[in-house]
N, C-alpha and C positions, 0 to 999 in steps of 0.2 A: 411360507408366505407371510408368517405371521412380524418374523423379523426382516424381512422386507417391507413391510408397509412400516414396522418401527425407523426405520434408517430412512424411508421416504418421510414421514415424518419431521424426522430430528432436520432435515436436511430443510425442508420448508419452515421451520420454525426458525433456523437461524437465519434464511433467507428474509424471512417477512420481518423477523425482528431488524436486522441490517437494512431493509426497506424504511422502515419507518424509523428508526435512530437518524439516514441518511435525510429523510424531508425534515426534520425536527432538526438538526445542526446546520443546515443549508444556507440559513441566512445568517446566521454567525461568523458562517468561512467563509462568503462570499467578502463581507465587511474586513476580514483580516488583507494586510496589503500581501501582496507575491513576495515581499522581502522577509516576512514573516513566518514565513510556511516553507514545511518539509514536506518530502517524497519518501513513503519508506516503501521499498519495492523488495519479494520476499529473494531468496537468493535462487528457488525452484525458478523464475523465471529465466535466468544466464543458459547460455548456451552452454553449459560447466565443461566440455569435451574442450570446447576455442575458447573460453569467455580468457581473455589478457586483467582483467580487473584489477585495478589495487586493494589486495588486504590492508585492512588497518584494525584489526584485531577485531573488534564486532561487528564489524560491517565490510562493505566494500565499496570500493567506491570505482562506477566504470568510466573504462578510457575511451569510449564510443568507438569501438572497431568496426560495429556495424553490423555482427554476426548472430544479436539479437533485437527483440523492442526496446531492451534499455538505455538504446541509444536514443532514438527517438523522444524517448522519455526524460531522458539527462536534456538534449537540444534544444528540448520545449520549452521545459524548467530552467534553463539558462537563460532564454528569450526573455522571459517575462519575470526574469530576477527573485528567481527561488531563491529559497536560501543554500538547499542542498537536495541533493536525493541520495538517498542510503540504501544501498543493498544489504537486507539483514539476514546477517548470518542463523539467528532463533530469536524467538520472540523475550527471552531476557534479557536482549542488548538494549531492545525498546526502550527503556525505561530510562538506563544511561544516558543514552544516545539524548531523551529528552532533556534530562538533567544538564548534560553538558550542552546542549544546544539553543534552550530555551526559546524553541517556536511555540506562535501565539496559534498554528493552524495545522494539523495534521492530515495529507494524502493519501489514505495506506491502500495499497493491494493486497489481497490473499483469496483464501479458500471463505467462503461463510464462517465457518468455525474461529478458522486465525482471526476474520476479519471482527467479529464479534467480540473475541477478547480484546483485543486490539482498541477497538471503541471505546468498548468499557474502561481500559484503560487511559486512554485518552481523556476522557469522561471525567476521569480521575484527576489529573492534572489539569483538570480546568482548561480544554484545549477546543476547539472549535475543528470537529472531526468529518470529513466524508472519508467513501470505500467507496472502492471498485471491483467488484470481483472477477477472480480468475473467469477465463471460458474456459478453459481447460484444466482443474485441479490434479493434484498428485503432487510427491515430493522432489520429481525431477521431471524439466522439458514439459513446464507447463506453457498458459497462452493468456492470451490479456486480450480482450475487442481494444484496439489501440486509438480509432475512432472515439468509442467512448470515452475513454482514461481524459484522451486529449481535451476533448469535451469538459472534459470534470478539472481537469488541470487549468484552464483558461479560465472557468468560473471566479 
């Protein structure tokens, strides 16, 4: 019982800290234009069984087949003249991926945990950050409320 309430714990801690990092960076992203801002979406989300995706060594970048939200996600982010969405292969590409792309706004989805470091790192670079998190975590055949994301994408 006792390391069950520890992991309920950990898990509200990174929740409520990602709560309040995301009202605290809010008005910063909003202010960055949509030309500015990336999507980096974790690679758990792809359908991996059908995902067609193009690799491009840390990341991927999808060809909207349709067979996941990524597409939905790519189409939106297109609309409103993202710069890019990245499907990330692990969270050490992150860092590259910034470097070589230099957004002024970062979108990221994950788990509370990825989505945390993630912040922080963003945090790091000086970047004007929200998160979405998964509905459904694990490291394959996760789920995204695609409502909200879209939500948070038009912000």
């Amino acid at each position: 019982m006792k390391l069950c309430k520890r992991i309920f714990d950990k898990d509200t801690h990174f929740k409520n800290a990602v709560i309040k990092r995301n009202k605290k960076n809010k008005k910063n992203f909003i202010l960055v234009k949509y030309s500015d801002r990336i999507i980096l979406v974790p690679h758990c989300l792809r359908n991996y069984q059908v995902c067609i995706a193009k690799d491009n060594g840390s990341h991927y970048t999808c060809l909207e087949c349709g067979k996941c939200k990524i597409k939905d996600i790519s189409v939106e982010a297109k609309k409103l003249g993202y710069k890019g969405v990245y499907i990330l292969k692990g969270g050490k590409a992150t860092g590259k991926l910034i470097e070589e792309l230099k957004p002024k706004a970062v979108l990221g989805i994950a788990c509370f945990f990825e989505g945390m470091q993630g912040i922080e790192l963003m945090e790091k670079f000086k970047l004007a950050v929200q998160f979405v998190e998964l509905a459904k975590d694990g490291c394959v055949n996760t789920d995204v409320n695609l409502e909200k994301l879209l939500e948070k994408i038009r912000d």
